[in-house]
N, C-alpha and C positions, 0 to 999 in steps of 0.2 A: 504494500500500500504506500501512496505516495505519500510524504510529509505533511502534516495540514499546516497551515502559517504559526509563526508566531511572532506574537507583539512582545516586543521591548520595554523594559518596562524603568523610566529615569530616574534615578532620585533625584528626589524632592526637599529642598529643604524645607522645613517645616516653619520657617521665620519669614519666608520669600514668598509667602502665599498667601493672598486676603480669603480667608475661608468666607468670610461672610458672602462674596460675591459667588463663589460656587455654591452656598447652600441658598441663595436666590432660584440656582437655576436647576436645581433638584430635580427631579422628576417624582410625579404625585404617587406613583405606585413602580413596585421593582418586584422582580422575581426573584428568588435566590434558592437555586438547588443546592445541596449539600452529598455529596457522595463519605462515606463514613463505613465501617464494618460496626460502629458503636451508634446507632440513633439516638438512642435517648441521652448521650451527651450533649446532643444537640438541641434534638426535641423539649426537655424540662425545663431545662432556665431560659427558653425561648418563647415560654409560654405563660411566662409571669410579668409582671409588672406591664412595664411599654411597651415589650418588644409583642406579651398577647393583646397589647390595645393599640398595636401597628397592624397586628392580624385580622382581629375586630372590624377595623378602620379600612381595609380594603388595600393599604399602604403595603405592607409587606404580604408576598404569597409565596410561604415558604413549602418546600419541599423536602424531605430528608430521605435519601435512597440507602438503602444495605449493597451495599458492595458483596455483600454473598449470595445475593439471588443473581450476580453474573460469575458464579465460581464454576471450574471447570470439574466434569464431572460426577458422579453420582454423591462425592463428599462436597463439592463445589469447593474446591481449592484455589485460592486464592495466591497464596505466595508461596515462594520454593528457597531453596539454600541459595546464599549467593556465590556470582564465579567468582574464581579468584580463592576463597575460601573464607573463612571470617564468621565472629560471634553472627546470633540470629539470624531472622527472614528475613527476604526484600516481598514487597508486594508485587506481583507479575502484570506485566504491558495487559495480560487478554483482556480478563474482568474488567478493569479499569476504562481501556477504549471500547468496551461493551455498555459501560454505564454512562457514559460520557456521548456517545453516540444519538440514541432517542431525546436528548435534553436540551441538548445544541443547539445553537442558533446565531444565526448573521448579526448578530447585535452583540452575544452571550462575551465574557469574559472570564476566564477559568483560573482561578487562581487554588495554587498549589500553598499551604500551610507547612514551614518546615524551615528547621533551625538552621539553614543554611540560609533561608532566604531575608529580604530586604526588611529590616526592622522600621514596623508597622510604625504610625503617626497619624496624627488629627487630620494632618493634610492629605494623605493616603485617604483618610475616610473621608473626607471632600470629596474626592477626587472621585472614590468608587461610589459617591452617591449618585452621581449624576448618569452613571449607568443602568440600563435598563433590564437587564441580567446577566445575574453574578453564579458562577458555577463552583463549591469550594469543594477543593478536591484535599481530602483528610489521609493523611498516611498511618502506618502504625509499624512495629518491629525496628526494622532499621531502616524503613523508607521505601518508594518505590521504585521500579526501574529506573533508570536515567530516560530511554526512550521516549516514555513518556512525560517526560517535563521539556525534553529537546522539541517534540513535535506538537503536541496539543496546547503547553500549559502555557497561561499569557504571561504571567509572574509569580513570581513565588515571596511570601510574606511569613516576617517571623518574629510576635510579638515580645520578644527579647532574650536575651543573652542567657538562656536556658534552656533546657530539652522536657518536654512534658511526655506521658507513657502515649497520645495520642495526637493528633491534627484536629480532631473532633472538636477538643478543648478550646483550643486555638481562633478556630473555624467562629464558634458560637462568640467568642469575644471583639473579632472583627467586624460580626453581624450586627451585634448590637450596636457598636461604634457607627456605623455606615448607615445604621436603618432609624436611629435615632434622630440624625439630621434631615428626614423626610419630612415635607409639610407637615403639621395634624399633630405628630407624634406622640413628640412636649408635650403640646396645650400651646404653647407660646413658644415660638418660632425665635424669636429672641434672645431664650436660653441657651441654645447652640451656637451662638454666637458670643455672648458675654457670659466668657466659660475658660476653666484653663485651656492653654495653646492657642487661642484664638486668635482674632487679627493684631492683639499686641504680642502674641507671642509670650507672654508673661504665667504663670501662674493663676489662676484666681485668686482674688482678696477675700479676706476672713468674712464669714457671715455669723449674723448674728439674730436671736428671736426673743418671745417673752418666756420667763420675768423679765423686768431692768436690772435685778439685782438677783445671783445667784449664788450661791455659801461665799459671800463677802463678794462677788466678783461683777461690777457694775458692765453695761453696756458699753463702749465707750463715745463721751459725748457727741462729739460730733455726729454719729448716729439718729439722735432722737432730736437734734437740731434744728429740722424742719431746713435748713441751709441747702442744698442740692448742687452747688457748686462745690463748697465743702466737703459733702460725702463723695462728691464723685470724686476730687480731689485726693482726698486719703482713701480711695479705695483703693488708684492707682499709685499712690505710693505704699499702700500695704501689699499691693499687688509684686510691687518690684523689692521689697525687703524680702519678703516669703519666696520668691525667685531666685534672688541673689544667697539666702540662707540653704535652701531647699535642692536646686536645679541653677548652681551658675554657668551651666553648660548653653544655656538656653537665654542667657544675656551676650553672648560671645558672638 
């Protein structure tokens, strides 16, 4: 079979992006298939809070496949030893461009979960909101073929400097990042934008609720002010102390 294309995928820096203007251009509704051998990694904490009242909402229409209803076989075998020789499985090419195949689409973007790949960001979930479907392709053992990451997969994403037992895990933490900036989702539209990593790039600023006073520990003034130039004031500079103390990677 010949190669199917693949897309290149650039890094982004996460400070050189006005998120706010791509979550303008969102798209009201996304598809997102899940390929996984674990569904309900996916399925359960997808079905709570926003991400089941993005489902609700018509917003998200998610899908979660078992990669073992394409195993080869009467055991439906999925993965084999790998060449070369080495600890665990790899997940085999068949299954995989089997489940990948019916889903597809001229639009779809398939992205591969895995600790080699490009360490996910706010800006990355911008970026794949505006997409009209997202295809997450979940590994598990020691990963899948190379094959198919060279021919099928558009990028490959990896939410940090760690190795988790699955991609499933992974998969479900990007989704919610990416589907959360969908109109509706919030409530207010707003909140994805005056949020950490946003267009200043900063941290969020401390928040604060009732009491005014709690075991000795008052609100601080400027808060209950009524001022609005004031609070906005000190939130960006409580924005950039908790930056500067927190993440000085992300002032640089």
């Amino acid at each position: 079979m010949a190669p199917l294309h693949h897309l290149s995928s650039k890094s982004t820096d996460p400070l050189s992006i006005d998120t706010s203007q791509i979550i303008r251009s969102v798209s009201c509704s996304m598809q997102v298939d899940v390929i996984t051998l674990f569904p309900e990694v996916v399925t359960t904490p997808l079905a709570a809070s926003m991400m089941g009242r993005a489902q609700q909402l018509g917003a998200l229409q998610l899908t979660v496949h078992n990669l073992r209803e394409h195993g080869l076989g009467k055991h439906r075998q999925v993965d084999d030893t790998p060449y070369g020789g080495g600890p665990g499985m790899v997940l085999r090419p068949e299954p995989i461009e089997a489940a990948i195949a019916p889903i597809r689409r001229e639009d779809s973007r398939i992205i591969f979960m895995s600790p080699q790949g490009k360490r996910f960001t706010q800006a990355d979930a911008a970026r794949l909101a505006t997409h009209p479907h997202l295809i997450f392709l979940c590994g598990h053992y020691e990963g899948i073929d190379q094959r198919i990451v060279d021919t099928l997969v558009d990028e490959e994403l990896s939410i940090g400097d760690y190795v988790l037992t699955n991609g499933a895990i992974a998969a479900a933490v990007v989704i919610d990042a990416v589907v959360r900036l969908l109109p509706g989702v919030l409530g207010d539209d707003q909140s994805a934008v005056e949020e950490s990593f946003g267009p200043s790039g900063l941290l969020d600023h401390p928040h604060y609720t009732k009491p005014p006073v709690w075991n000795d520990l008052p609100v601080p003034p400027v808060l209950t002010s009524g001022d609005h130039a004031k609070v906005a004031k000190w939130r960006r500079e409580q924005a950039r102390l908790r930056t500067e103390a927190n993440r000085p990677d992300l002032l640089k």
